[in-house]
C-alpha positions as CSV (number, residue, x, y, z in Angstrom):
1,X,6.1,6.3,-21.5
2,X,4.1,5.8,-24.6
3,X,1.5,8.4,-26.2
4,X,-1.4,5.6,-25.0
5,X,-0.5,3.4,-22.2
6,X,-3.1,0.2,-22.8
7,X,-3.4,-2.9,-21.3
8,X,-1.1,-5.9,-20.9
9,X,-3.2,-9.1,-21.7
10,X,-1.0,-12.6,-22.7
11,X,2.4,-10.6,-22.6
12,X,1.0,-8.2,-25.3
13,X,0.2,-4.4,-24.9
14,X,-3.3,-4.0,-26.4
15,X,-6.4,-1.9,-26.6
16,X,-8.7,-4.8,-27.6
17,X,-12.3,-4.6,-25.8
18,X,-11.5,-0.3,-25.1
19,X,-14.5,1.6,-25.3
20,X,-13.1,4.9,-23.8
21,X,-9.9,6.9,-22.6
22,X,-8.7,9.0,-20.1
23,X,-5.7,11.5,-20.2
24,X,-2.7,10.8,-18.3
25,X,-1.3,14.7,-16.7
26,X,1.6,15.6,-14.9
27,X,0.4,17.3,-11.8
28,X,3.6,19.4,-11.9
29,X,2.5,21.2,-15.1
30,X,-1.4,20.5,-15.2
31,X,-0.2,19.0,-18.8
32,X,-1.9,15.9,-20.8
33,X,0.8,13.7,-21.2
34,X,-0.6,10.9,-22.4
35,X,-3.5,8.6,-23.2
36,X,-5.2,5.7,-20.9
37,X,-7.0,3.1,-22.2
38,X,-9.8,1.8,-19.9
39,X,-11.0,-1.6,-20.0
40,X,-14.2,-2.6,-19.1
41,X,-15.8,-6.1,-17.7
42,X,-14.9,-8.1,-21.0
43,X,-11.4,-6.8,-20.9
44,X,-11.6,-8.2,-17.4
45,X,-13.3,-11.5,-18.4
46,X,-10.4,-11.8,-21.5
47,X,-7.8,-11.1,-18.9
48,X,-8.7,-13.5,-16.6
49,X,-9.5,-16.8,-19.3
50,X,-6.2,-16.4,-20.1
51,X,-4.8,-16.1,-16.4
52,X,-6.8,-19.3,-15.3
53,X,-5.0,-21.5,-18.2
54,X,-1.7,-19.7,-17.7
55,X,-1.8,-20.4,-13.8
56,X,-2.4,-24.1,-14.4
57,X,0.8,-24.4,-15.6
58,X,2.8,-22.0,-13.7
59,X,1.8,-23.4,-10.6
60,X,3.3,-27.1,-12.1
61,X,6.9,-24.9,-12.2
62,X,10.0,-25.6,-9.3
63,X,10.3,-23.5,-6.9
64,X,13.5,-23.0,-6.8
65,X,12.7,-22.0,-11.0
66,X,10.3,-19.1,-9.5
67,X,12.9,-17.8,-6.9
68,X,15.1,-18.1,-9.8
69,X,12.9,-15.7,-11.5
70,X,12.3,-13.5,-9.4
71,X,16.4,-12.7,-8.7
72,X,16.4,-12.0,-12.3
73,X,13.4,-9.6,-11.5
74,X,15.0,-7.3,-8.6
75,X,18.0,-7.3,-11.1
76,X,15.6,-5.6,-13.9
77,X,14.8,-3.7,-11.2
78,X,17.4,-2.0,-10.3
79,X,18.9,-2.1,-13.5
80,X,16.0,0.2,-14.2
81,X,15.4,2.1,-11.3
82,X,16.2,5.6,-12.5
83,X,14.0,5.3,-15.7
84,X,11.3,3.9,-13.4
85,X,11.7,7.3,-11.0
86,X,11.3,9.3,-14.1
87,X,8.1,8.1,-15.0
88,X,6.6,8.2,-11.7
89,X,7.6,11.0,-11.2
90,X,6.4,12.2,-14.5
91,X,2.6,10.6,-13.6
92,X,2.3,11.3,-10.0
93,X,4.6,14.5,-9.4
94,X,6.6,13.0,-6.2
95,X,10.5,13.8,-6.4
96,X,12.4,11.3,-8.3
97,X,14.5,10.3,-5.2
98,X,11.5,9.7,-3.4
99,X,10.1,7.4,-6.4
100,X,13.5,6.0,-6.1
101,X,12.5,5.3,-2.1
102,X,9.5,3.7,-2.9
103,X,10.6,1.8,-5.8
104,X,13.7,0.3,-2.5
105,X,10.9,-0.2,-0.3
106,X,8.6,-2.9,-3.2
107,X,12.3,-4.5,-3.9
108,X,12.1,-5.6,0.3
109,X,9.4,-7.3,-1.0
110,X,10.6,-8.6,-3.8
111,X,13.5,-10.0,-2.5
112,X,11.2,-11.5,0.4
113,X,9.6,-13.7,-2.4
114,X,13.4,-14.9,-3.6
115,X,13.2,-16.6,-0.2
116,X,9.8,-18.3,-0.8
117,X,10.8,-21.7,-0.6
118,X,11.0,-21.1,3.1
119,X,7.8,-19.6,2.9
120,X,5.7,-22.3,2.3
121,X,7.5,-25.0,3.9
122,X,4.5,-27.5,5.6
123,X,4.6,-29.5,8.8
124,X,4.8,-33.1,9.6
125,X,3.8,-35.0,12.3
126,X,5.0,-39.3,12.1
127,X,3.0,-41.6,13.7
128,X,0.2,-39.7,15.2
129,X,-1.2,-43.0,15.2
130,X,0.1,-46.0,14.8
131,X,0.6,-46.3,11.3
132,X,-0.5,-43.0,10.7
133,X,1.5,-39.4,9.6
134,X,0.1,-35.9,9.0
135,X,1.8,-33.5,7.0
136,X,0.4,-30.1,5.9
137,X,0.8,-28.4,2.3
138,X,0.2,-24.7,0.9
139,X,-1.3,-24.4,-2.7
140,X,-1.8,-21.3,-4.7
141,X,-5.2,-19.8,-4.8
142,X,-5.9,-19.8,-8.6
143,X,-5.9,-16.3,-10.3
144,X,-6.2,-13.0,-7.6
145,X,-6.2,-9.6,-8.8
146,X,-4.9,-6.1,-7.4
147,X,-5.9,-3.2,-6.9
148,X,-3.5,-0.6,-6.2
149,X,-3.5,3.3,-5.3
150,X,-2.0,6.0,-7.3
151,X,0.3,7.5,-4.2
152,X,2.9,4.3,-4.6
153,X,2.9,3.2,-8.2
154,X,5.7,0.8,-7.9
155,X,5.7,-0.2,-3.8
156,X,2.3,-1.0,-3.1
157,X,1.8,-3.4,-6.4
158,X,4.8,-4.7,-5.2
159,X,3.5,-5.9,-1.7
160,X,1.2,-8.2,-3.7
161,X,2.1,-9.6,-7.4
162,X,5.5,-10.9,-6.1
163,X,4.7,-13.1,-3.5
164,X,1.3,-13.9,-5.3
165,X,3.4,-14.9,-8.6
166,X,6.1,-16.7,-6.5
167,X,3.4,-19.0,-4.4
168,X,2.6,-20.4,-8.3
169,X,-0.6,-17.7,-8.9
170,X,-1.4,-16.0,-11.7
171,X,-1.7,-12.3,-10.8
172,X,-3.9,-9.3,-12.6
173,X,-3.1,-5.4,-11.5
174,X,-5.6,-2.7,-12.2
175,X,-3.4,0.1,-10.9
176,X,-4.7,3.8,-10.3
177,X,-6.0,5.6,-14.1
178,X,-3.5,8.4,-12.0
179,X,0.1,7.3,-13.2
180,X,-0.8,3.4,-14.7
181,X,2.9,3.2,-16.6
182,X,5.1,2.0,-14.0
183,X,2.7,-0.9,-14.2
184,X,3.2,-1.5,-17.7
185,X,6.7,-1.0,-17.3
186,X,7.2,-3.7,-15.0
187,X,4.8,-6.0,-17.1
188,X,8.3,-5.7,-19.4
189,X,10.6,-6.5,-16.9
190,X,8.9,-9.7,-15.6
191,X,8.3,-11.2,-19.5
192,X,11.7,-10.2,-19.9
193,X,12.8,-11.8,-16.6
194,X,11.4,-15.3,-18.4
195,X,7.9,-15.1,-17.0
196,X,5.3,-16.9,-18.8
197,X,2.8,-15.0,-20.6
198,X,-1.0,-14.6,-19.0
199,X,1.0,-15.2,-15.3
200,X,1.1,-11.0,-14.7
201,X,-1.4,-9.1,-16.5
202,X,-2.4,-5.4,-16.5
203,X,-5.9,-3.9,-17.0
204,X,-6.7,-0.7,-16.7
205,X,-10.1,0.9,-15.9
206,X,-12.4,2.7,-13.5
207,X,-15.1,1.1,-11.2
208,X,-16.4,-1.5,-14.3
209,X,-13.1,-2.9,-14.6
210,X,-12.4,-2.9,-10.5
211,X,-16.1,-4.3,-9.6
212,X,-15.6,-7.2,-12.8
213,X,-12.3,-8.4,-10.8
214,X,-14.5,-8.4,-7.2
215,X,-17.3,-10.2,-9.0
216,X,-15.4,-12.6,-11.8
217,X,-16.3,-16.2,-10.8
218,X,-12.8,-17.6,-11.8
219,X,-11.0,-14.5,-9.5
220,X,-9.8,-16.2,-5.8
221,X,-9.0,-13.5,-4.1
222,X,-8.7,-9.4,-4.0
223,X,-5.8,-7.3,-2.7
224,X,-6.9,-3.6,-2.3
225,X,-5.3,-0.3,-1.2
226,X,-7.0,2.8,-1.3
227,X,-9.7,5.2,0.1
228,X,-11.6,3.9,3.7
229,X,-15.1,4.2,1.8
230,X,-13.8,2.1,-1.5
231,X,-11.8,-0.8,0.6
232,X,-14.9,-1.0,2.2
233,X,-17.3,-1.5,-0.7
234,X,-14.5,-3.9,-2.3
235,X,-14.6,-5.5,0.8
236,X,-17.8,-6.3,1.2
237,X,-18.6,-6.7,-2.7
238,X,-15.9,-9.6,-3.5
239,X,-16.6,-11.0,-0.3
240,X,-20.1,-11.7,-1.1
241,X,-19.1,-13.1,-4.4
242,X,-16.9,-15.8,-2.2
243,X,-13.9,-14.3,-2.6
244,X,-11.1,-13.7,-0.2
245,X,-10.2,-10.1,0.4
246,X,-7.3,-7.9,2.1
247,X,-8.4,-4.3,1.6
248,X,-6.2,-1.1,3.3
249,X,-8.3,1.4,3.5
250,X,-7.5,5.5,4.6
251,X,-5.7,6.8,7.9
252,X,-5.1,9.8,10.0
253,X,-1.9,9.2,11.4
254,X,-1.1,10.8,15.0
255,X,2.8,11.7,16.4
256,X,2.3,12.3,19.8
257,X,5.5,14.7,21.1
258,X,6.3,14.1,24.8
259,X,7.9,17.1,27.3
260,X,11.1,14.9,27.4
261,X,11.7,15.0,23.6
262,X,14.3,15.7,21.6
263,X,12.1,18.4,19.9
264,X,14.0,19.9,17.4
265,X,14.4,16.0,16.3
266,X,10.7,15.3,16.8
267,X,9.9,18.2,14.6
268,X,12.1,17.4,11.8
269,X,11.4,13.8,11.4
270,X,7.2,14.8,11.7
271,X,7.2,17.8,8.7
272,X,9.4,14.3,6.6
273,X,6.1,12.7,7.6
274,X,3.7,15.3,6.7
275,X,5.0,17.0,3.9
276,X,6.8,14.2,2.0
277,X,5.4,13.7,-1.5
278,X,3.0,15.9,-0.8
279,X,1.5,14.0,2.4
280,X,-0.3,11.5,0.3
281,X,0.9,9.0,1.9
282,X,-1.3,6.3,3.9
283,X,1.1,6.5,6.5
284,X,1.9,10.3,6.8
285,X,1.5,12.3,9.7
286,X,-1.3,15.0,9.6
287,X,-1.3,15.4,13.1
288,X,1.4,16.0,15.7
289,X,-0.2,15.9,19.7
290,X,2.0,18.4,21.7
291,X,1.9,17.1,25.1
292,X,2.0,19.8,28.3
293,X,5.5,21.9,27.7
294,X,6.5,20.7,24.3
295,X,3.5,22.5,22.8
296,X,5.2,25.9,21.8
297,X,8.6,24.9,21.2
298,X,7.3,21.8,18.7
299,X,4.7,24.4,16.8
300,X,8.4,26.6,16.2
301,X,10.5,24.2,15.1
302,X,7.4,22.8,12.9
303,X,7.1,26.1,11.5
304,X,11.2,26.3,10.5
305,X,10.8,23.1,9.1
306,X,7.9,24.1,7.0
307,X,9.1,27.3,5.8
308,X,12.6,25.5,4.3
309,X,11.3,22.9,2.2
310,X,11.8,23.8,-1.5
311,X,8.5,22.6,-3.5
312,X,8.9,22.5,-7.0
313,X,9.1,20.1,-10.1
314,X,9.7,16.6,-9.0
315,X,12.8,16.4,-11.6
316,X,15.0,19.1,-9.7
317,X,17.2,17.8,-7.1
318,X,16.8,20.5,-4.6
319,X,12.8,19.9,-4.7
320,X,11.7,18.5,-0.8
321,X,8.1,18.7,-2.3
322,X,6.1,18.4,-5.3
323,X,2.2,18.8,-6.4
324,X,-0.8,17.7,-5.0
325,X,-2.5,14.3,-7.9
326,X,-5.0,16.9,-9.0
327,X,-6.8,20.7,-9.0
328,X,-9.6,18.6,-6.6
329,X,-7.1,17.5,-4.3
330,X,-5.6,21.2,-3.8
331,X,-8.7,22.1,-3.6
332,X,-9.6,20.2,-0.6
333,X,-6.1,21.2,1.5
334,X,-7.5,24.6,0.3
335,X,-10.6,24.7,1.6
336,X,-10.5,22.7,4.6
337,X,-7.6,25.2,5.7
338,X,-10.4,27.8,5.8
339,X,-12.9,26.2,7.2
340,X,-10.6,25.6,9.9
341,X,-9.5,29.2,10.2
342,X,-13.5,30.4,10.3
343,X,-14.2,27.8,13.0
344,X,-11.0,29.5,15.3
345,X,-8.0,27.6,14.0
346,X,-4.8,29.2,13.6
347,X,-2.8,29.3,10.1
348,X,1.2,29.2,11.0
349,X,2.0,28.5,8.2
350,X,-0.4,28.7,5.0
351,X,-0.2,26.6,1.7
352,X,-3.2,28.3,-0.1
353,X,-2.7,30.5,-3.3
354,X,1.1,28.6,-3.9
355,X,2.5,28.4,-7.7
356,X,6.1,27.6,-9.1
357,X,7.0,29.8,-11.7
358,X,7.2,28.5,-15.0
359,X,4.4,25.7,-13.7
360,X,1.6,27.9,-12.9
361,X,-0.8,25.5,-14.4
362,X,0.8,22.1,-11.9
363,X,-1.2,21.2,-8.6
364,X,0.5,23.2,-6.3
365,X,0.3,23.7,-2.2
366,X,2.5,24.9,-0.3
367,X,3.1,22.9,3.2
368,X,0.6,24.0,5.8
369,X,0.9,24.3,9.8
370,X,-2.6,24.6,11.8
371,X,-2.8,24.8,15.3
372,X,-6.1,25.4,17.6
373,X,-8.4,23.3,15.1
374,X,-11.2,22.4,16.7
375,X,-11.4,18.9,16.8
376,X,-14.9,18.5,14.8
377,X,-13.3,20.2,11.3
378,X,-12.5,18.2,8.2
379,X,-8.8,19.3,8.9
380,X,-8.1,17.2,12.2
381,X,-10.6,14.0,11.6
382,X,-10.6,13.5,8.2
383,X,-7.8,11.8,5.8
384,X,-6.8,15.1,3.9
385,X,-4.2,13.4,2.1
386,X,-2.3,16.8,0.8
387,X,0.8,18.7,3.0
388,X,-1.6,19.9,5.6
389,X,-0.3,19.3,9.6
390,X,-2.4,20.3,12.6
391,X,-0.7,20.5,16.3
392,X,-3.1,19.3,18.9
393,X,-2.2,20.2,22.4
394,X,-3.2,18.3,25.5
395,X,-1.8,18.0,28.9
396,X,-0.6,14.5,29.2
397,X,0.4,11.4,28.1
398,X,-2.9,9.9,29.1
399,X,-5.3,12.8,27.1
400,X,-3.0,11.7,24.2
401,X,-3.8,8.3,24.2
402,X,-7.0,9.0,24.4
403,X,-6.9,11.2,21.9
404,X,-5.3,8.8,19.3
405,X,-7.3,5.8,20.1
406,X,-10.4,7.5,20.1
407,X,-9.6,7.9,16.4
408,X,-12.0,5.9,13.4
409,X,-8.7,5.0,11.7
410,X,-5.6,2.9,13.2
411,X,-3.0,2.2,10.6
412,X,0.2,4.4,11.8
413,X,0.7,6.2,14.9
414,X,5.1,7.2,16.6
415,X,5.7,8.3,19.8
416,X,8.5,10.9,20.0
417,X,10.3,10.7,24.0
418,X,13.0,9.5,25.6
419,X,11.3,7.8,28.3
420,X,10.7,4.2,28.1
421,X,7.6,3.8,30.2
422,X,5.9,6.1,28.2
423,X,7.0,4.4,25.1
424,X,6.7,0.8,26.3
425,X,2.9,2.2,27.3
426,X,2.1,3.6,24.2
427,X,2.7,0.3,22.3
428,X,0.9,-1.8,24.7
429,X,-1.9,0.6,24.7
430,X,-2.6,2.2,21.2
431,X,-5.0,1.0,19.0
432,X,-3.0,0.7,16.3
433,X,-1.9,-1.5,14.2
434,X,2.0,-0.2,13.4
435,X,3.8,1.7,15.6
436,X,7.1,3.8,15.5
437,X,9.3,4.8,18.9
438,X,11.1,8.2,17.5
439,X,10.4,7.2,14.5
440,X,7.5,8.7,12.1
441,X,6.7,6.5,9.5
442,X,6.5,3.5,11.0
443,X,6.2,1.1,7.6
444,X,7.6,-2.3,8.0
445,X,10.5,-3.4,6.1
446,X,9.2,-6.3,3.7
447,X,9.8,-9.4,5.7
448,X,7.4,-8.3,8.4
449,X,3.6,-7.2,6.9
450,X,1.9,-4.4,6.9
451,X,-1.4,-3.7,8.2
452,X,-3.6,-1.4,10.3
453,X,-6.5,-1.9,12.7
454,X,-10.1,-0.3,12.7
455,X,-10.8,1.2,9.8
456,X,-7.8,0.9,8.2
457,X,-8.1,-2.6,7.2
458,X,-11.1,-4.7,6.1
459,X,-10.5,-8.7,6.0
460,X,-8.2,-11.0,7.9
461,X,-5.2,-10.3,6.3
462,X,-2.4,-7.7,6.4
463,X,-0.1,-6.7,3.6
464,X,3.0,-8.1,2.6
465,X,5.6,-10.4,4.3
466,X,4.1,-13.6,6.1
467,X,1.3,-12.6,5.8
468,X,0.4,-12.1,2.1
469,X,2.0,-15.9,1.8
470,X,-0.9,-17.0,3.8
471,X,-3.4,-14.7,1.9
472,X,-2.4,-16.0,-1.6
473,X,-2.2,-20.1,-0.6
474,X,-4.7,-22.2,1.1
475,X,-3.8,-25.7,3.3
476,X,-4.2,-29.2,3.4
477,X,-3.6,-31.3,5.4
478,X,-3.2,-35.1,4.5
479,X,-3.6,-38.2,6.6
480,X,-2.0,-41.3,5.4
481,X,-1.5,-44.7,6.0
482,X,0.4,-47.6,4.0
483,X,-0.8,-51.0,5.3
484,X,1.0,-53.8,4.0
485,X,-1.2,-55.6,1.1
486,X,-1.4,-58.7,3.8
487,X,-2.2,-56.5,6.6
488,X,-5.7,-57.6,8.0
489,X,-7.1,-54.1,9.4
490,X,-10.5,-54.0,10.6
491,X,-12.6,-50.9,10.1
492,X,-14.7,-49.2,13.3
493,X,-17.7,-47.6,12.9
494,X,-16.7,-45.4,15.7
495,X,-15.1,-42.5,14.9
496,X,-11.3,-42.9,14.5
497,X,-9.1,-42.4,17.6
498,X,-5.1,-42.1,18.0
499,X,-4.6,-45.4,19.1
């Protein structure tokens, strides 16, 4: 990390066109670590002239000279991976071996985009009539931008600027003003992977610099990941400027815990879910549904689960869990915990008033177990995105279901039972878009993509995988003929048939 992390315009760190900064702090010791540089719409509009021309020629390269690059990428990468945990860890507060997961989880995806010559294979039809073949191409879009979260700083840019680069795009990142170095970082890797200058990019801002990308004329599509509210005004903002948009938006995740379980399983693989750096995770698990018998046994072993995780500095190997991003995010696991409590709710275990000595000053909550909330509080039906887990109890498998699919949000939902009607049920029946049987973070791995349903997701497209080929390339499809130069053909004035 540098004192001021700026933007990466034409392979070049820069500050050009910044009219104001931001400090960069480590949520573990509420200290300013650094400097951002925000850009602003003509640190945008710089950004992208010099996308559009670099584009023009990357898209001309071989593929097999982009899946070429991008082996000697995910060999950076790795290369690299502990000094890339340090820094987000640094930034964002998570436990370095979990920046290390993350940073193995965007590498799926990188290594799905070594692989893209079978990606973007066409069709071909001979002699759909006679004389007459069909065969379908996929081109890259132009220049698309991302805009990426600060929970994942290295996996989520990664489900977009590799296969976007690979398909022969030209890619610009505004990642979260949170923990922007990883960004920068891997700006590094990919010029020093052979990548042509202006083809990656990073610009960093607030909402000028986001709402230029959305509204920039020579911008082809938006990927977004973030808050429900925000995916849905990027959404409909680029969108309207006629661009195409994926935007992931927020999630309350349910684990529903069947009589038949394997509880003290069930409860150890839900806390991973819910207290895991810190619970901001789109797909953790803030709320566990105890179905009929399993409700008091699951809230026990929850509560021994809770009590033994270490939180602490991300640095220290025996940490489980670090800070919260900021003082206003422990101050909403905070205060939502007692509203909850006022309204009936019981605390089992209570996160409120936690510090680490020698880090009084970091963003610190400790993990929190709620049962009894009613089912109107801010704790149960919003996204709290902190270490809080409330237990809902019903009676059975069918008030669960209910229960989850009467839900706003449908990105990640598990099932914990050994019974596979119930489980073969619940995936035909959820309203949801991924699903995990035992298994609580259902994330695919990076050849499958990754989306949610309701308002999880807003546009056509999931993340990642297949899917993000098809986002970042459009089709033709060409109809040809090759009459001999003596060949008397006679036109109709009908419209054509397959004759």
């Amino acid at each position: 990390m540098t004192a001021t992390v700026k933007h990466v315009i034409a392979g070049e760190e820069t500050t050009a066109n910044t009219t104001d900064t931001q400090p960069i702090v480590n949520p573990a010791t509420g200290e300013e670590i650094g400097t951002l540089a925000l850009g602003n719409a003509e640190t945008v509009d710089t950004a992208v002239k010099i996308a559009v021309k670099a584009q023009k020629e990357w898209a001309k390269v071989s593929l097999a000279k982009r899946t070429q690059l991008m082996y000697s990428m995910r060999d950076l990468v790795i290369k690299h991976t502990d000094e890339i945990a340090q820094i987000i860890s640094a930034e964002h507060g998570k436990t370095v071996d979990d920046a290390k997961g993350e940073i193995a989880r965007g590498l799926e995806t990188l290594e799905f985009a070594t692989s893209i010559t079978q990606e973007t294979r066409g069709d071909f039809s001979n002699n759909v009539s006679t004389g007459v073949d069909i065969h379908t191409i996929r081109q890259p879009l132009g220049v698309v931008a991302g805009i990426t979260p600060f929970n994942f700083p290295a996996m989520v840019p990664f489900w977009m600027h590799p296969i976007a680069i690979a398909t022969g795009n030209a890619f610009i990142l505004k990642p979260s003003e949170r923990d922007p170095s990883a960004s920068n970082f891997f700006a590094r890797l990919y010029k020093e992977a052979g990548l042509p200058d202006g083809v990656f990019q990073v610009v960093h801002g607030g909402k000028e610099t986001v709402e230029s990308l959305c509204t920039h004329p020579d911008v082809s599509a938006v990927s977004f990941v973030g808050s429900t509210p925000i995916a849905k005004h990027v959404h409909d903002l680029a969108s309207a400027h006629g661009k195409r948009v994926q935007a992931l938006g927020g999630a309350n995740n349910h684990a529903v815990v069947m009589p038949d379980a394997n509880i003290e399983f069930a409860a150890a693989q839900i806390a991973s879910g819910a207290f895991g750096a810190a619970g901001e995770r789109c797909m953790a698990v803030p709320v566990a549904v105890a179905v009929g018998d399993s409700a008091e046994p699951l809230i026990a072993a929850l509560k021994t689960e809770a009590e033994k995780i270490k939180v602490g500095i991300g640095t220290d190997p025996e940490t489980g869990m670090g800070p919260v991003i900021t003082a206003d995010a422990r101050k909403r696991v905070e205060d939502w915990t007692t509203e909850a409590e006022k309204a009936g709710a019981t605390v089992v275990v209570d996160g409120r008033d936690f510090t680490v000595e020698g880090c009084e000053n970091g963003f610190w909550v400790g993990p929190t177990l709620l049962t009894d909330v009613p089912l109107d509080q801010k704790a149960y039906c919003d996204e709290v995105f902190g270490p809080m887990l409330v237990v809902v109890k019903v009676n059975n498998f069918d008030e669960a279901l209910e229960l989850v699919n009467s839900s706003e949000f449908g990105n990640g939902t598990a099932i914990f039972t050994a019974s596979g009607h119930y489980a073969r049920r619940y995936q035909e029946e959820v309203q949801v878009g991924m699903i995990g049987i035992n298994v609580p973070i259902p994330t695919p791995v990076g050849y499958y993509s990754f989306g949610g349903w309701k308002n999880s997701i807003f546009g056509e497209y999931h993340a990642h995988g297949p899917e993000a080929v098809r986002f970042y390339t459009r089709m033709k499809a060409i109809t040809e003929r090759w009459p001999h130069q003596d060949e008397a053909v006679e036109a109709s004035m009908s419209f054509p048939t397959h004759d």
